[in-house]
C-alpha positions as CSV (number, residue, x, y, z in Angstrom):
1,X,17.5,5.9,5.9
2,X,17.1,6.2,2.2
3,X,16.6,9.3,1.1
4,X,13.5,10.6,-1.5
5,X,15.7,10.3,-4.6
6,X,16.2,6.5,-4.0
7,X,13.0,6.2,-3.2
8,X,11.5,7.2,-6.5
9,X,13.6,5.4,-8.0
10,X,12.3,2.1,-6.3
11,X,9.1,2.9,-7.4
12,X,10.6,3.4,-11.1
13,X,11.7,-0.3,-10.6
14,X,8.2,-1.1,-10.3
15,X,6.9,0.8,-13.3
16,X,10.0,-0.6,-15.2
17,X,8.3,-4.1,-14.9
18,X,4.8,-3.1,-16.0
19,X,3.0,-4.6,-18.7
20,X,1.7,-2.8,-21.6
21,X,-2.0,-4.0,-20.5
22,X,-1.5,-1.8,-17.2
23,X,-0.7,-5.3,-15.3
24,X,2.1,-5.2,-12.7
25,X,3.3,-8.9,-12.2
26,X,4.5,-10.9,-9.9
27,X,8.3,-11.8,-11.4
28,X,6.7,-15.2,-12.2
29,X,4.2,-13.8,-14.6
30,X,0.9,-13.6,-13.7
31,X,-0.7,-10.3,-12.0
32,X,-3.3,-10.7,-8.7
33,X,-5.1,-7.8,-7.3
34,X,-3.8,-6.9,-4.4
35,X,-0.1,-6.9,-5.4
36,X,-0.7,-4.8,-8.1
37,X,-2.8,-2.6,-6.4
38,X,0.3,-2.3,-3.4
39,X,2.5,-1.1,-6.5
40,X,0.0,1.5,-8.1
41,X,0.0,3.1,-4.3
42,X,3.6,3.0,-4.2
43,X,4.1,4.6,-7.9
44,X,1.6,7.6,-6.5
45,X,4.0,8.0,-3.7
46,X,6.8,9.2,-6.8
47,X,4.2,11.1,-8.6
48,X,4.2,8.4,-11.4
49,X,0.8,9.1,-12.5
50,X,0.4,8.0,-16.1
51,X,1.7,3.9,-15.0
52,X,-0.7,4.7,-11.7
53,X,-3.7,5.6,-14.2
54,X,-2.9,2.6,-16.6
55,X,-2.8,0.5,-13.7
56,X,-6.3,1.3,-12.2
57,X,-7.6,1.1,-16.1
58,X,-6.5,-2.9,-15.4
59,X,-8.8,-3.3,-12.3
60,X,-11.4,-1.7,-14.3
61,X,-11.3,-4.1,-17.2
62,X,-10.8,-7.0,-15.4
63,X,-13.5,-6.7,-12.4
64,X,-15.7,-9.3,-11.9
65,X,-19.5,-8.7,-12.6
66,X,-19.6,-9.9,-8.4
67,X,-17.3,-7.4,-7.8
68,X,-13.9,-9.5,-7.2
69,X,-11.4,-10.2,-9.3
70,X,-9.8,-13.8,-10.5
71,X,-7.4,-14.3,-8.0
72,X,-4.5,-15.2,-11.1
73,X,-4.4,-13.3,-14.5
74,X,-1.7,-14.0,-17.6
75,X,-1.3,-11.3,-20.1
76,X,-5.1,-10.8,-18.8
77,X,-6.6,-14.1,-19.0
78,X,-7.3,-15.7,-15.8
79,X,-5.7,-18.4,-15.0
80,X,-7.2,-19.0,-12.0
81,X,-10.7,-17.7,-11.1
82,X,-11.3,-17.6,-8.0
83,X,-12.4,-14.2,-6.3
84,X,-10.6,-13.4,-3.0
85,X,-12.2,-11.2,-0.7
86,X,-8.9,-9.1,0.5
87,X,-7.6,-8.8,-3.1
88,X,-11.5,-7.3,-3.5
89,X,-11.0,-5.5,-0.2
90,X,-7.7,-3.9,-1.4
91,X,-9.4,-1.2,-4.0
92,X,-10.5,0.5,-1.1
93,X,-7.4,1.2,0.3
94,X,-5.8,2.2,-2.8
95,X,-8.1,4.5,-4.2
96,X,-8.6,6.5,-0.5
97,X,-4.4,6.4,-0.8
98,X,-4.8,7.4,-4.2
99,X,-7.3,10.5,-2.9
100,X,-5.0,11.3,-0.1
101,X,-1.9,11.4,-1.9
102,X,-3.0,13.6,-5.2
103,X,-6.7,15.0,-4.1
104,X,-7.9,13.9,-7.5
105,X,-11.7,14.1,-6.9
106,X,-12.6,13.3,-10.4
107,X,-10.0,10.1,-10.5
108,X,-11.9,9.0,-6.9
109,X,-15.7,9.3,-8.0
110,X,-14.8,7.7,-11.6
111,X,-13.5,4.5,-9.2
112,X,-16.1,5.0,-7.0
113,X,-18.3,2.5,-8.9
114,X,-15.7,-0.2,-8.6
115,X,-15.0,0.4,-5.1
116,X,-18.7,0.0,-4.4
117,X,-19.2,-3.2,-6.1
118,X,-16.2,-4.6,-4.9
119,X,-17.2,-3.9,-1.1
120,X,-20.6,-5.4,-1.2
121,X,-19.0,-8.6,-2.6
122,X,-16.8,-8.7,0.7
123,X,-19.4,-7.3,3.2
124,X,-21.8,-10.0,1.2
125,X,-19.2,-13.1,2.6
126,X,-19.2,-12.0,6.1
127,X,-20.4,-14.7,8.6
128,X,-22.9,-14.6,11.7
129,X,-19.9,-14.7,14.3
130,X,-18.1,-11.9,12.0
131,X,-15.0,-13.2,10.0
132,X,-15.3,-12.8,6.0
133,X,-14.5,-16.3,4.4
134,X,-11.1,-15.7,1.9
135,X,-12.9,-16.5,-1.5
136,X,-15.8,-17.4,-3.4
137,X,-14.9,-20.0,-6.1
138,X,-15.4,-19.5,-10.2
139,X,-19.1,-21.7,-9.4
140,X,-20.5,-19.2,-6.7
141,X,-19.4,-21.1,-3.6
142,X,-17.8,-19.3,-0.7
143,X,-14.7,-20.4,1.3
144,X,-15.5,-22.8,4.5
145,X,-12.7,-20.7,6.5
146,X,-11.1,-17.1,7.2
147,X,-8.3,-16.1,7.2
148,X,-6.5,-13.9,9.8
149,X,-4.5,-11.9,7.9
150,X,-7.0,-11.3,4.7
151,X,-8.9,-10.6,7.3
152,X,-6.9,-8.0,8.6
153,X,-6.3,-6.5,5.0
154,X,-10.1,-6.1,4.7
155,X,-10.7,-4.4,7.8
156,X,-8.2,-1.5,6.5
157,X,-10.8,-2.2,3.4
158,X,-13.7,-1.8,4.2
159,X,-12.8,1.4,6.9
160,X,-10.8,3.5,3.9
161,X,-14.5,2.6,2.0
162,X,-16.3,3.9,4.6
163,X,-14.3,6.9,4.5
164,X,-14.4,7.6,0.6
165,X,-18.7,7.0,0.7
166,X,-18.7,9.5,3.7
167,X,-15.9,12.0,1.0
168,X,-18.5,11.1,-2.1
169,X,-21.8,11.8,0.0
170,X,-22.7,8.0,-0.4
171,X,-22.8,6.6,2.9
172,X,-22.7,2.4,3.1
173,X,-23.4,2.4,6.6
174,X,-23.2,-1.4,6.5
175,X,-19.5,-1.1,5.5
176,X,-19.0,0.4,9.0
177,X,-20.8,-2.4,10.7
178,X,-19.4,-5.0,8.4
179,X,-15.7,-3.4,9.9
180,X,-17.1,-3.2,13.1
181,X,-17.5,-6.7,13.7
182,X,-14.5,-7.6,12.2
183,X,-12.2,-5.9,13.9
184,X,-13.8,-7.1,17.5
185,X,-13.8,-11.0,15.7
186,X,-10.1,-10.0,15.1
187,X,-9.1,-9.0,18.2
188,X,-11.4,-11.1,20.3
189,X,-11.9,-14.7,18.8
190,X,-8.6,-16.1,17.4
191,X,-10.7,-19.3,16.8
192,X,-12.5,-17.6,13.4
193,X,-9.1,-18.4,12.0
194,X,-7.5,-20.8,10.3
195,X,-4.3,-22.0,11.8
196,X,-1.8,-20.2,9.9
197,X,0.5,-19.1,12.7
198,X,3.9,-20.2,11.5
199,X,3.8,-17.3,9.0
200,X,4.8,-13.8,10.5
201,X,1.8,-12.2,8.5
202,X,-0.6,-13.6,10.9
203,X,1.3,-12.3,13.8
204,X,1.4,-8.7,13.2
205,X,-1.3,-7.7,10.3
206,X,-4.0,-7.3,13.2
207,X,-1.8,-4.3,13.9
208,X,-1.7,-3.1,10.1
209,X,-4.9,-3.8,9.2
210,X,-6.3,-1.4,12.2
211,X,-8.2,-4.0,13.7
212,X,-6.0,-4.0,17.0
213,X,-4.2,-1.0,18.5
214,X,-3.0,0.1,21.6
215,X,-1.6,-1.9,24.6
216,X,-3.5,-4.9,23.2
217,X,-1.1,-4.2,20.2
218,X,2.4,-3.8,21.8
219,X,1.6,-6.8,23.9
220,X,0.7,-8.8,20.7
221,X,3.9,-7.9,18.7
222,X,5.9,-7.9,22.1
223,X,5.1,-12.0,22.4
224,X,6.4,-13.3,18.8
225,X,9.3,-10.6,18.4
226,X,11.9,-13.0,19.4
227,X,10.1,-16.0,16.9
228,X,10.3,-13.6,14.0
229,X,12.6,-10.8,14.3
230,X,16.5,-11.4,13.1
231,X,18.3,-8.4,14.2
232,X,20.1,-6.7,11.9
233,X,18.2,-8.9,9.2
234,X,14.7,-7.9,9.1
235,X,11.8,-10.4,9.8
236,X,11.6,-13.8,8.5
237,X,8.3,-15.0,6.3
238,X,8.0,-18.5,8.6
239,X,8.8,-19.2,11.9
240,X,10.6,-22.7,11.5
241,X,12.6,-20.9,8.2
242,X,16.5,-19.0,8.0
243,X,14.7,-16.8,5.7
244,X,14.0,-12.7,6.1
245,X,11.8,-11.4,3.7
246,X,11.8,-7.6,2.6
247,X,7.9,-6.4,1.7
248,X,7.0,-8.5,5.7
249,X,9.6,-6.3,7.4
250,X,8.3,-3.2,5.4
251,X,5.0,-4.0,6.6
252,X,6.1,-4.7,9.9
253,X,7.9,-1.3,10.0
254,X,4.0,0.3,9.0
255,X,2.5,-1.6,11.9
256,X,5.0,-0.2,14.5
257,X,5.0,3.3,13.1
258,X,1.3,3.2,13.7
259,X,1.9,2.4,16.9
260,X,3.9,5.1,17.1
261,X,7.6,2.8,17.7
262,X,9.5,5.0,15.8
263,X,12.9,4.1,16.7
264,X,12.0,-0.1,16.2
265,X,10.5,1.2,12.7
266,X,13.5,3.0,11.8
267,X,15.9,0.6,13.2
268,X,13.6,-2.3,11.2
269,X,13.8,-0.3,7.8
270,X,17.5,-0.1,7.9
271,X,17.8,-3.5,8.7
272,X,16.5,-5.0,5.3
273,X,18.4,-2.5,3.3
274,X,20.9,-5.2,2.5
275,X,17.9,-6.3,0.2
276,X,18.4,-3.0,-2.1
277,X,19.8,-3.7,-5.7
278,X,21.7,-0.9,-7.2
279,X,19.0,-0.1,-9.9
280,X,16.4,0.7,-6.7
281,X,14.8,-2.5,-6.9
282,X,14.8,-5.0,-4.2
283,X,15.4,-8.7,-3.7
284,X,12.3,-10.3,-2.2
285,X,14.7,-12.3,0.5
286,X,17.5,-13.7,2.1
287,X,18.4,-17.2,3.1
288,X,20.6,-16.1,6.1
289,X,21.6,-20.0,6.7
290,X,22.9,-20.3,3.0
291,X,23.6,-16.6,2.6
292,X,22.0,-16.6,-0.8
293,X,18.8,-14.4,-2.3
294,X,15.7,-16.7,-2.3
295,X,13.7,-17.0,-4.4
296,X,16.4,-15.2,-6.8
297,X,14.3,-12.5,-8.1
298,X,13.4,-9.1,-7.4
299,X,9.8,-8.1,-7.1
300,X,7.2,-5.0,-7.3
301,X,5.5,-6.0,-4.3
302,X,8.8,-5.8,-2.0
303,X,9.5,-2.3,-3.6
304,X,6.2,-1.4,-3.2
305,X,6.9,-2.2,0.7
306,X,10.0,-0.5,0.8
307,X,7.8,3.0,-0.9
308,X,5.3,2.7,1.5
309,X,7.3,2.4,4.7
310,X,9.7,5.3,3.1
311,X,6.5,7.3,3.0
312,X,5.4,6.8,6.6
313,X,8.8,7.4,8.1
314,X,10.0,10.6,6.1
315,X,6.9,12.2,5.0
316,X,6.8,12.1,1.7
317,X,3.2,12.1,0.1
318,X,0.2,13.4,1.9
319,X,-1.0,9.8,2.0
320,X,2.1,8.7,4.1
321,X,-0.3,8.0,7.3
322,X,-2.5,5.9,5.2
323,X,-2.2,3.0,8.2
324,X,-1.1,5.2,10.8
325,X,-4.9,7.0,10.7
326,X,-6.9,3.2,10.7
327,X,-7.9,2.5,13.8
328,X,-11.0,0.4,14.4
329,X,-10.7,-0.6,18.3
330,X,-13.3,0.4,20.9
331,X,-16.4,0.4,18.0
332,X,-17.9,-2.6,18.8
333,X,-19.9,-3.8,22.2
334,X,-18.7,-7.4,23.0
335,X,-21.6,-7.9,24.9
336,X,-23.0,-8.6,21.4
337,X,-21.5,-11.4,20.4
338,X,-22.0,-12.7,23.6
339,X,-18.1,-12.3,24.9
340,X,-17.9,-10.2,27.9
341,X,-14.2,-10.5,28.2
342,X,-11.5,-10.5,25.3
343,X,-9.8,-12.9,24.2
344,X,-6.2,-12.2,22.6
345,X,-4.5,-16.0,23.0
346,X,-3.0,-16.9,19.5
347,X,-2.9,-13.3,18.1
């Protein structure tokens, strides 16, 4: 196990790469919402605060007047403009982490405004069965599809929302319906979703995102551990690839310590710390056929990861059981929908 020393300096590796704009990139250059909102959480974890502050400043400027943001910015142009509803989703999460970790009730009601807004453009996308399409496009049009994993990323969205309206005294009980019938769409009807089961994401974010919990969850993970766990390795990013990635096995880590697997999650994190560089920073993978880093770079989301699962193992912050405490099973009657009996095949 790391210990809190190295940890903080990971998260200085992440505010090492941050633009003077408040942007935190992807190493290829352009920012995207959700990665950069991953880092800001992780940078609060080290106590940070003036990169985390600049950072949220970004996400002000650059919202959307829907409530999204363009799915690709360079040096804060977009470059692609496209509004994904988990990036949107994603603010949520980190300014309830934010909350949790410093209790900075001015810092939360100043965001609340673009939490709200970015909500209702989610909640707005939802359809009749209960999966939220992954975009609208630049024009106005929504997505024909879901996607399982954005999905599950909104679900932690739109219940940390629900919890920082109920914190502000400005309830959006639709929020909680809106997550209510995700999370039984998640669980329950595996055919909302496109087919995008070769990635590992889609395999265990159900169990991040809060939308699945419990035996259903062990069960879930239990099935594909063999496709996409590399012992000694971490997990790989495709099924049919000889490649482990670091921030997936972090993430992976978070689901099983909500689950409350600590010795898999402890045994997972140690795993990928052949990933660490000797600055803090880590490489986003590792071609185990070639024995080579791929892509070669090192990136602010992975770190971020790596912060995050530090935090839920050791303790660190008071927002360290920011996934552990999502848990939206058992809220919704399936008799609604029509589906007496759940469905998991293809989870």
């Amino acid at each position: 196990m790391i210990s809190r020393e190295e940890v903080v300096r990971t998260a200085g590796s992440i505010a090492a790469i941050q633009q003077d704009d408040g942007g935190v990139p992807w190493p290829e250059g352009h920012v995207d919402a959700w990665n950069h909102i991953e880092c800001l959480m992780a940078m609060s974890v080290a106590g940070l605060d003036e990169p985390v502050r600049r950072g949220y400043a970004w996400l002000a400027r650059h919202q959307r007047a829907d409530g999204a943001w363009p799915m690709k910015l360079v040096d804060g142009v977009p470059t692609e403009a496209n509004g994904e509803t988990n990036h949107a989703a994603y603010i949520a999460v980190g300014v309830w982490h934010h909350h949790l970790v410093t209790g900075d009730r001015r810092f939360t009601e100043e965001s609340w405004p673009m939490v709200k807004a970015a909500l209702d453009f989610v909640a707005g996308l939802q359809t009749e069965r209960g999966e939220i399409v992954w975009e609208r496009d630049a024009h106005g049009r929504p997505a024909a599809y879901a996607l399982l994993t954005g999905c599950s990323s909104i679900h932690q969205g739109l219940r940390c929302g629900v919890l920082l309206a109920d914190h502000l005294g400005d309830p959006q009980p639709h929020w909680e319906l809106a997550a209510d019938r995700l999370a039984h769409v998640l669980s329950a009807h595996p055919e909302a979703f496109a087919d995008k089961s070769r990635f590992s994401m889609d395999w265990y974010y159900p169990v991040l995102g809060g939308a699945v919990r419990g035996q259903q969850a062990l069960e879930l993970l239990e099935r594909e551990w063999p496709t996409f766990v590399v012992p000694g390795l971490g997990i790989r990013c495709v099924s049919d690839q000889p490649w482990v990635t670091g921030a997936e096995t972090c993430e992976l880590v978070l689901a099983l310590d909500a689950l409350g697997d600590k010795e898999r999650a402890h045994a997972l994190f140690a795993d990928m710390q052949h990933l660490r560089h000797e600055d803090g920073s880590y490489w986003t993978g590792w071609q185990f056929a070639n024995r080579k880093h791929f892509p070669h770079e090192r990136s602010g989301y992975t770190a971020a990861a790596v912060v995050l699962a530090a935090d839920a193992l050791l303790g660190l912050s008071p927002g360290g059981g920011l996934f552990r405490d999502i848990d939206g099973t058992a809220v919704f009657d399936p008799e609604v929908c029509g589906c007496a009996a759940v469905h998991t095949e293809g989870l």
